[in-house]
C-alpha positions in Angstrom: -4.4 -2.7 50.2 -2.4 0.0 49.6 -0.2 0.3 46.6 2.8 2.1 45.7 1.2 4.3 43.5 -1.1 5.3 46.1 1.7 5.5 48.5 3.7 8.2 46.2 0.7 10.1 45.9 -0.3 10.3 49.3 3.6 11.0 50.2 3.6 14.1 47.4 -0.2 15.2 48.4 0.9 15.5 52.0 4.3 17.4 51.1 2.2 20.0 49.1 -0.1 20.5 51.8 3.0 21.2 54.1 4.9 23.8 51.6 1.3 25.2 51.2 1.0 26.4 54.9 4.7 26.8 55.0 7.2 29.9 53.8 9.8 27.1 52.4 11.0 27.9 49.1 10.1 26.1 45.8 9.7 22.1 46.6 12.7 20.3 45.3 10.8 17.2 44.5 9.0 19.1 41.6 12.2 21.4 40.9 13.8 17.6 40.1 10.6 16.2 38.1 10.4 18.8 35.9 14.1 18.8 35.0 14.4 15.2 34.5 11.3 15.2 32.4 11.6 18.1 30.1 14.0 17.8 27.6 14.4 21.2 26.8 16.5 23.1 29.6 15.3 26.5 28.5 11.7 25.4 28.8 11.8 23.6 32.3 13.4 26.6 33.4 10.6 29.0 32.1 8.2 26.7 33.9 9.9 26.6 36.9 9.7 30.6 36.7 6.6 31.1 36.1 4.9 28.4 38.5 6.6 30.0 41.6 6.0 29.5 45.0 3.1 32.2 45.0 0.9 30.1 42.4 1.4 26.9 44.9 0.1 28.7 47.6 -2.9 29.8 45.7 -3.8 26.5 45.1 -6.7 24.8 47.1 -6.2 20.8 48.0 -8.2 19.6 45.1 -5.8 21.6 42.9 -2.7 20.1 44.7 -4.6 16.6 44.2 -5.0 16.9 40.5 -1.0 18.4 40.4 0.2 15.5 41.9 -2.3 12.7 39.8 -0.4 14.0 36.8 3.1 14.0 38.1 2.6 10.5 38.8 0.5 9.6 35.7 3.6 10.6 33.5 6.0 9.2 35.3 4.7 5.7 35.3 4.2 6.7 32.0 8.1 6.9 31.5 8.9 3.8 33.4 
């Protein structure tokens, strides 16, 4: 059985592994996450800079894995 947890994660895991072998810009699902989650505008935007679209293509599956375990830990967290 499959739940929705495990269906989010599966849904985010597969969309990084498609902007990973892709030349698409910056996902907008983590553009949105990170803007609805950090208080501080200033701050999300100095993430957003610095973790560009080059860093995500660096990244190997298990990294992508471990990215998207703690997008979804914090935001059950926040619901």
């Amino acid at each position: 059985m499959c739940d929705n947890s495990d269906e989010k994660k599966n849904i985010l895991i597969q969309e990084l592994k498609n902007y990973k072998n892709s030349e698409k810009k910056f996902p907008e699902l983590l553009k949105k996450y990170v803007k609805e989650n950090v208080p501080d505008t200033m701050e999300a935007e100095r993430f957003l800079h610095e973790f560009n679209e080059s860093y995500l293509k660096e990244m190997n599956l298990d990294d992508l894995e471990l990215l998207c375990s703690f997008i979804l830990k914090k935001k059950n967290i926040k619901n």
